[in-house]
Each structure stands twice: as C-alpha cells, then as structure tokens.
N, CA, C and O of each residue as an XYZ file, in Angstrom:
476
protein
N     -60.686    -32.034     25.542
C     -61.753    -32.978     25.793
C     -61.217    -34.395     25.645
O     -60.364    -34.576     24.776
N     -61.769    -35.816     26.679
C     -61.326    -36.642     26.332
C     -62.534    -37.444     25.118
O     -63.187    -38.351     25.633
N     -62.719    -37.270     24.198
C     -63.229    -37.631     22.696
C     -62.199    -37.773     21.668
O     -61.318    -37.060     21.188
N     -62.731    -39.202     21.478
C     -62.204    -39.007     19.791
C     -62.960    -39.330     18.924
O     -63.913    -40.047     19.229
N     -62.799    -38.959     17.737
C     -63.890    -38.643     17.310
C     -63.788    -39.734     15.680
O     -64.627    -40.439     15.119
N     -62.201    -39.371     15.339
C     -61.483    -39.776     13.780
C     -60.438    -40.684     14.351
O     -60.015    -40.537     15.497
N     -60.062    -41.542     13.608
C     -58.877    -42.386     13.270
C     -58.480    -42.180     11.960
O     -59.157    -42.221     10.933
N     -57.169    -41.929     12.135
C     -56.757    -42.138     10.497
C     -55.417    -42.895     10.608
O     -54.658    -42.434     11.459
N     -54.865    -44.233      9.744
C     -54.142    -45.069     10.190
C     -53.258    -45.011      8.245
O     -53.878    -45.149      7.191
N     -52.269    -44.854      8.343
C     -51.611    -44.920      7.031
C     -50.894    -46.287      7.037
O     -50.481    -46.499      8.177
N     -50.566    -47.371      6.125
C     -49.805    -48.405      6.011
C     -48.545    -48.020      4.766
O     -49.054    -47.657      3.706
N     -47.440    -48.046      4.768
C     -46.430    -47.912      3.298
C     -46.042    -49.091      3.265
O     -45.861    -49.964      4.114
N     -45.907    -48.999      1.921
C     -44.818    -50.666      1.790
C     -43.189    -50.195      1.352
O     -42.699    -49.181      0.855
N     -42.793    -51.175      1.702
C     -41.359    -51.039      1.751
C     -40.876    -50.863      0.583
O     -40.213    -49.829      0.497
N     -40.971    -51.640     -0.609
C     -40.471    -51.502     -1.994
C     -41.784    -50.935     -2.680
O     -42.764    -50.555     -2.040
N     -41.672    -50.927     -4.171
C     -42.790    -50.819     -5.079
C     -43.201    -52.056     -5.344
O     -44.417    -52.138     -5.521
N     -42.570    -53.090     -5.435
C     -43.087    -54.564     -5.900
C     -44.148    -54.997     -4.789
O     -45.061    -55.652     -5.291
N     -44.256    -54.827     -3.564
C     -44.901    -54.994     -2.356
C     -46.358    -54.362     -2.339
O     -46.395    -53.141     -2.492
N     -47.878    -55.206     -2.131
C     -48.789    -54.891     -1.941
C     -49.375    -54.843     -0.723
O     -49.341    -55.818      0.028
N     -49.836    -53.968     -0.475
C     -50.568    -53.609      0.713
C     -52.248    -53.923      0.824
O     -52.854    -52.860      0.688
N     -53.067    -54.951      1.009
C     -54.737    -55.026      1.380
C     -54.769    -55.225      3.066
O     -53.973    -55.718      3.865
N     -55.951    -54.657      3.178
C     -56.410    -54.514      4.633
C     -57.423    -54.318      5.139
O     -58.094    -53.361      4.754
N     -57.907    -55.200      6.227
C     -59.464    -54.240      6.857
C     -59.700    -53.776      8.261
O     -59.462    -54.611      9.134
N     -60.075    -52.734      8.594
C     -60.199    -52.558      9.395
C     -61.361    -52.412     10.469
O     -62.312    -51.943      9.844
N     -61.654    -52.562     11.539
C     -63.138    -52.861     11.853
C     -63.249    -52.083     13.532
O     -62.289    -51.558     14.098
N     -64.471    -52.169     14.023
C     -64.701    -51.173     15.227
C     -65.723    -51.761     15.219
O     -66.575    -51.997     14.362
N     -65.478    -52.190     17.122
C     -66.591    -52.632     17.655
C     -66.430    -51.376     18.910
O     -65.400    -51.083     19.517
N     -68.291    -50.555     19.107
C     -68.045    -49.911     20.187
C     -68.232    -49.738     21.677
O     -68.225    -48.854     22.533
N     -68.473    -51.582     21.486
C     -68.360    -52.297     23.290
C     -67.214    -53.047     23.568
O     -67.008    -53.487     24.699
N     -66.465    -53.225     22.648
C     -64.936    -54.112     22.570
C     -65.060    -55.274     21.752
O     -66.206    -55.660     21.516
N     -64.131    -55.882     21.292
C     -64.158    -56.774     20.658
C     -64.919    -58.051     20.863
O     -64.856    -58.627     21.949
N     -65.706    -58.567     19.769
C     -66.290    -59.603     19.887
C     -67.510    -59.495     20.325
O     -68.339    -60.256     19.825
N     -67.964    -58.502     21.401
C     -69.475    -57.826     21.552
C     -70.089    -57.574     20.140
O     -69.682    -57.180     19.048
N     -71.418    -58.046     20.761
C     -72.046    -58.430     18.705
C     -71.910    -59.411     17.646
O     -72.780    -59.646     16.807
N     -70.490    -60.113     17.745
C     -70.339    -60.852     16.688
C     -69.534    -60.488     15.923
O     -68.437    -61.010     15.723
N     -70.044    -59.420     15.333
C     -69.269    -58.674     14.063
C     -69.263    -57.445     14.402
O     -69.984    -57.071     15.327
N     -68.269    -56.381     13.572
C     -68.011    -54.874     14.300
C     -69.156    -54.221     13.283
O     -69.713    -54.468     12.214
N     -69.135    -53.442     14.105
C     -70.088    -52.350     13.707
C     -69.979    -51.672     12.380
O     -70.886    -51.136     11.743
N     -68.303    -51.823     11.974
C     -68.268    -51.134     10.778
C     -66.937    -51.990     10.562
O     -66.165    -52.222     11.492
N     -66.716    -52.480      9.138
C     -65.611    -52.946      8.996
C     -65.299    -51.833      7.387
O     -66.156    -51.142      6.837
N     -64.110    -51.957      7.042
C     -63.638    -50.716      6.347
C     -62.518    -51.385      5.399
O     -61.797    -52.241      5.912
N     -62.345    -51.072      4.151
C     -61.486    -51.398      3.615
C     -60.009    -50.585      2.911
O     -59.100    -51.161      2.313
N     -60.099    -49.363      3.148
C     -59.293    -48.393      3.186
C     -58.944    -48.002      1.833
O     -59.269    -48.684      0.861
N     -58.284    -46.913      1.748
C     -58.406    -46.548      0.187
C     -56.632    -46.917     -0.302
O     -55.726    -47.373      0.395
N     -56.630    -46.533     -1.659
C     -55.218    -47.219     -1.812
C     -54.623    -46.129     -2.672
O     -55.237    -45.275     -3.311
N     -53.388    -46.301     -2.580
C     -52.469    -45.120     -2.763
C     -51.349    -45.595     -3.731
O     -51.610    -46.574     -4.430
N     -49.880    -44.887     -3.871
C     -49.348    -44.931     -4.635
C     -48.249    -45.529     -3.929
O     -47.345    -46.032     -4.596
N     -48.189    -45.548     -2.490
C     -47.446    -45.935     -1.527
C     -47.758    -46.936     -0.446
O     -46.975    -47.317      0.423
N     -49.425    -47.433     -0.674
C     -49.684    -47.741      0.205
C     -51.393    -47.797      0.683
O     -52.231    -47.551     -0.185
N     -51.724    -48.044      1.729
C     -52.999    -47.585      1.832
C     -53.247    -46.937      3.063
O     -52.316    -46.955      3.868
N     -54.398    -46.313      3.422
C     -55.095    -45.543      4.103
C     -56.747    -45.766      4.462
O     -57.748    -45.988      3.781
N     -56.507    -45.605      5.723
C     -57.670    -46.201      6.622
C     -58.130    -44.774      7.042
O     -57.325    -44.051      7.629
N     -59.474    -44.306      6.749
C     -60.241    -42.694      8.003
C     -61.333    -43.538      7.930
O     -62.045    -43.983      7.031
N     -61.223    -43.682      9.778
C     -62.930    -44.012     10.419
C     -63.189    -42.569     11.473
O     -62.617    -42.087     12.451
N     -64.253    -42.270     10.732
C     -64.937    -41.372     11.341
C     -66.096    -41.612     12.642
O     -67.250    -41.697     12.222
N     -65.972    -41.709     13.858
C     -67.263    -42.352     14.423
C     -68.285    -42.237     14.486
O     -68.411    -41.386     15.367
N     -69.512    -42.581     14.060
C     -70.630    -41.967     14.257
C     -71.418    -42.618     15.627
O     -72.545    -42.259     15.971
N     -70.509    -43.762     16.421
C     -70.824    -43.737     17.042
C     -69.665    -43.640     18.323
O     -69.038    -44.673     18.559
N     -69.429    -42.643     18.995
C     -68.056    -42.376     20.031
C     -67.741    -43.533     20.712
O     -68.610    -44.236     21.229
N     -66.339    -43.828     20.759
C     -65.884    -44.839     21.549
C     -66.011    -44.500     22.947
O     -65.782    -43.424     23.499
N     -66.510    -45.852     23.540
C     -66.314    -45.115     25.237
C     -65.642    -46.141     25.663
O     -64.907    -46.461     24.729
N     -65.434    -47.020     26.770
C     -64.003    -47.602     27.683
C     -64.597    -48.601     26.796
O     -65.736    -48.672     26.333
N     -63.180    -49.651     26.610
C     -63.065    -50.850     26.075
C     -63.772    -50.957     24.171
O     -63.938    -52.011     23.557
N     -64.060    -49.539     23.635
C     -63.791    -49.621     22.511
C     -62.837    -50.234     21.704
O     -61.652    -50.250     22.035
N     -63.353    -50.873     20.403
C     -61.814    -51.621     20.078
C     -62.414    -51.004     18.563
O     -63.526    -50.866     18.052
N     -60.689    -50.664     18.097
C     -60.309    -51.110     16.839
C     -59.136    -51.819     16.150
O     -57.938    -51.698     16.405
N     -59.792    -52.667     15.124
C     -58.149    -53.943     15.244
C     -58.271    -53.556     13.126
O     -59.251    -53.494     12.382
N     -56.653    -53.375     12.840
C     -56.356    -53.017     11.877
C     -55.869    -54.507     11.129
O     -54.758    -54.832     11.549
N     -56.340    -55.324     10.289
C     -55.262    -56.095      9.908
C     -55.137    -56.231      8.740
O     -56.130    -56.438      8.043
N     -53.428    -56.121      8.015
C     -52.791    -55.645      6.995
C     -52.250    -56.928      6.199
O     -52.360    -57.836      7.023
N     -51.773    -57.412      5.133
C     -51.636    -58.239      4.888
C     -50.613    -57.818      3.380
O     -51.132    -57.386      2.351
N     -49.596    -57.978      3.489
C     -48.167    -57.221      2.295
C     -47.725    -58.576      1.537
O     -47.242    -59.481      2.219
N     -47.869    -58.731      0.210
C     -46.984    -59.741     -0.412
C     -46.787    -59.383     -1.647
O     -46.763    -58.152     -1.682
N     -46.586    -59.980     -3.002
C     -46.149    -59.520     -4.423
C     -47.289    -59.354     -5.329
O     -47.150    -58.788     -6.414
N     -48.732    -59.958     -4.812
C     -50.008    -60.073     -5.595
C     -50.979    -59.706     -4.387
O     -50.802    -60.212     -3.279
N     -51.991    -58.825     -4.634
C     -52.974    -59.110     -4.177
C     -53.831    -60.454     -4.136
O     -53.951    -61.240     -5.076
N     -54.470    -60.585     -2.728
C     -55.523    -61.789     -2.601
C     -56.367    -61.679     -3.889
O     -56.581    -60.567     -4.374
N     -56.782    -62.642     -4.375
C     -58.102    -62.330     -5.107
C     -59.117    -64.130     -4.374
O     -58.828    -65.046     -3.604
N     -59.812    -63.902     -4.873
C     -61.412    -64.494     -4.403
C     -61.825    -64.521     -3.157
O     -61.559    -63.505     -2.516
N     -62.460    -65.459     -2.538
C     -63.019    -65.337     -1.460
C     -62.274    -65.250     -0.190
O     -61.764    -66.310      0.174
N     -62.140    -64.455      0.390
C     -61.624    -63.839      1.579
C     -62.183    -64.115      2.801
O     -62.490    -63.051      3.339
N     -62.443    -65.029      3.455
C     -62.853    -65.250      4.481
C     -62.320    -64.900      6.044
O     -62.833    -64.448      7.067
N     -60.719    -65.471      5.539
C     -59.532    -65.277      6.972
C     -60.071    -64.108      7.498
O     -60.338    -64.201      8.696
N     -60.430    -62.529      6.730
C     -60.587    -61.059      7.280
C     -61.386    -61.189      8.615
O     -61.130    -60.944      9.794
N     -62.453    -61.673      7.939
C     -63.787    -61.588      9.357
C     -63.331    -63.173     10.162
O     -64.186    -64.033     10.372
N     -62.437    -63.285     10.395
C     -61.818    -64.325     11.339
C     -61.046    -63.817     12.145
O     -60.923    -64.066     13.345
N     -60.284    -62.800     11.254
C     -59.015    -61.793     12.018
C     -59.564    -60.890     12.554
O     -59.198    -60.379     13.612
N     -60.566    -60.553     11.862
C     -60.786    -59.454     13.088
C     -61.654    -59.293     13.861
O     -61.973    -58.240     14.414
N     -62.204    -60.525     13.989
C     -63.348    -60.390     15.108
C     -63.434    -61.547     16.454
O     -64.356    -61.751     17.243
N     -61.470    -62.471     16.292
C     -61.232    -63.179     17.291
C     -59.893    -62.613     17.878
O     -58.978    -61.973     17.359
N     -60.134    -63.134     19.287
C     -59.070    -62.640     19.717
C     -57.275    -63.304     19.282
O     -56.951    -64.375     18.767
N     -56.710    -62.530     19.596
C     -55.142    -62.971     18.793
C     -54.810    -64.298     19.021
O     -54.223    -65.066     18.258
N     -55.346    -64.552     20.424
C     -54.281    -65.493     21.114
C     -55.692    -67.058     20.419
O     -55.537    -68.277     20.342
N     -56.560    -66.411     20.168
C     -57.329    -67.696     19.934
C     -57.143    -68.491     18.622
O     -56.847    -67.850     17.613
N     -57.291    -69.851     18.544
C     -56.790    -71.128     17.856
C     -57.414    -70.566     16.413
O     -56.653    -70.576     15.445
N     -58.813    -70.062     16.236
C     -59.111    -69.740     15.138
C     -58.760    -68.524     14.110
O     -59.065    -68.405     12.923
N     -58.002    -67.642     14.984
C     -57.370    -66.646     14.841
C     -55.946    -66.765     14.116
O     -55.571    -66.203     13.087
N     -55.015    -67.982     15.248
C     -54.098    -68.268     14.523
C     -53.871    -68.860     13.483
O     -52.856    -68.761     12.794
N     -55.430    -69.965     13.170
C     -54.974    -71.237     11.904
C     -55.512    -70.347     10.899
O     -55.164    -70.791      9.805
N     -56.529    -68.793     10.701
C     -56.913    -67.973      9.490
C     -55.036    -67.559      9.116
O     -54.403    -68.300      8.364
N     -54.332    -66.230      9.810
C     -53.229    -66.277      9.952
C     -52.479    -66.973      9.878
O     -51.498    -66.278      9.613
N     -51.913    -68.750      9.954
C     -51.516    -69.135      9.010
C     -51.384    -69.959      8.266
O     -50.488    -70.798      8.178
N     -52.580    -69.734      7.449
C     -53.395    -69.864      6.291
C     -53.276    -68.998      5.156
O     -53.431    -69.345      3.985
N     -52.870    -67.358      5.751
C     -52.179    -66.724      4.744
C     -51.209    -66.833      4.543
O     -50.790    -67.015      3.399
N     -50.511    -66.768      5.526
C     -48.751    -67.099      5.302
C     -48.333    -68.044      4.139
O     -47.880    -67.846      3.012
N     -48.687    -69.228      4.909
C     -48.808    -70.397      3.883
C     -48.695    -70.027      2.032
O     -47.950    -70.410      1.130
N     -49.907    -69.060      2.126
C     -49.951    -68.299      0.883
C     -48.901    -67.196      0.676
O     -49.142    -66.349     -0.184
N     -48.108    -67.145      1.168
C     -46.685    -66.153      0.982
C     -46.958    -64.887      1.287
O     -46.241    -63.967      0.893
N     -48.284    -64.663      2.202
C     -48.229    -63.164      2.709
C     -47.426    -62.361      3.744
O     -46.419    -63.069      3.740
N     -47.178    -61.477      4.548
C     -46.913    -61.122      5.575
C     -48.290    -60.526      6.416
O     -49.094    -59.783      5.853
N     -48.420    -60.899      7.634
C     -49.681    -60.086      8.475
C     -49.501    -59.665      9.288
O     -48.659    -60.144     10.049
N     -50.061    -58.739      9.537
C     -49.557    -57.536     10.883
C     -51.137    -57.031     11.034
O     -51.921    -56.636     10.171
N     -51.307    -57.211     12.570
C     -51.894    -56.953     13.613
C     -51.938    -56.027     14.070
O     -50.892    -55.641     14.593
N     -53.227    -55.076     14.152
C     -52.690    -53.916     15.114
C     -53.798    -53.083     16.157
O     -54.384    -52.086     15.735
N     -53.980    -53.503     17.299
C     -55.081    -53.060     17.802
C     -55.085    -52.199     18.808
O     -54.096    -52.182     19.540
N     -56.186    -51.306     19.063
C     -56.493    -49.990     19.839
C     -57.483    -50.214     20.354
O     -58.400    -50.754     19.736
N     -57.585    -49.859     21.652
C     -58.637    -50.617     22.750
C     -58.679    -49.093     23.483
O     -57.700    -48.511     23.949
N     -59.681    -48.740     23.466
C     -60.099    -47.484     24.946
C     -59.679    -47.504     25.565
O     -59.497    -48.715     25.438
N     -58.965    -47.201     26.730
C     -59.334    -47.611     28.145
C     -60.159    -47.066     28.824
O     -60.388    -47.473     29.963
C-alpha cells in the first residue's frame, strides 16, 4: 500500500560530552499551511541520543511535510526557546529562518535540518 502511517527518526551524538535537543513537527498540507504544524514533538532521550515516533492520526497525502530540527552542543538550551517554532515552520531559504539559525550558532550550537515532504 502506498500509506504511511509511523515515522520513527533516531539522532546519536558523536561523543558522550555532546547533547542532542530537538523538535520535530508535521504539517498535513505542507509546510507553513496553518501557521503552525499540527503536531510539534519533542522526542524522547536516550543514552545515545534521542528519538523521535510520530504516529499519524492524521495520513499524509501529497505535499505532506515533516521538518526535524536538531540542535548538538556541550549544554543543553535552557529558557525560552523561541528559534524552534521559527525553524520549523519557515522555509530554509527564508531570512527569518536563517537569522533564528544563526542565533544559535552564535550560541555554540550545531543545527541540522532535515525535511520529508510527500510527493
């Protein structure tokens, strides 16, 4: 059948000193339809890493999007987090997209991008 139904997305980090936070989000008309995704997700965390399962409750059909974004440095973020719902609900190439992104950097993170679109 062409359905899918689950995503499951694993992140590792390279050393043990290295932290892994992330969110992940699904919009199921494509990105940016709505505003905000339908479900944004924060994934569970591991001993290696973290882990993302989105289950759909609602099926992707053409131009479904899901955009993963990961963010690895020596400390977790702590307080208000805003950049997330910047990252993931503009497109890459857009100005507000890039100055959230780097805005973390700045802060000594690494970010990685990673998106899945229907066709």
């Amino acid at each position: 059948m062409d359905e899918i139904c689950e995503l499951n997305v694993q992140a590792t980090s390279r050393s043990s000193d290295e932290i892994i936070v992330g969110r992940m989000g699904y919009w199921p008309e494509g990105l940016g339809n709505g505003g905000t995704p339908e479900r944004t997700m924060r994934g569970s965390a591991g001993n290696a890493g973290h882990t993302w399962s989105l289950k759909f409750e609602r099926l992707p059909t053409q131009n479904a999007m899901v955009r993963l974004v990961i963010l690895t440095g020596r400390v977790a973020p702590s307080g208000d987090q805003p950049w997330y719902a910047t990252m993931l609900r503009e497109p890459i190439s857009s100005a507000a997209f890039m100055a959230a992104k780097a805005r973390i950097e700045r802060l000594g993170y690494h970010v990685f991008v990673h998106d899945w679109e229907r066709p």
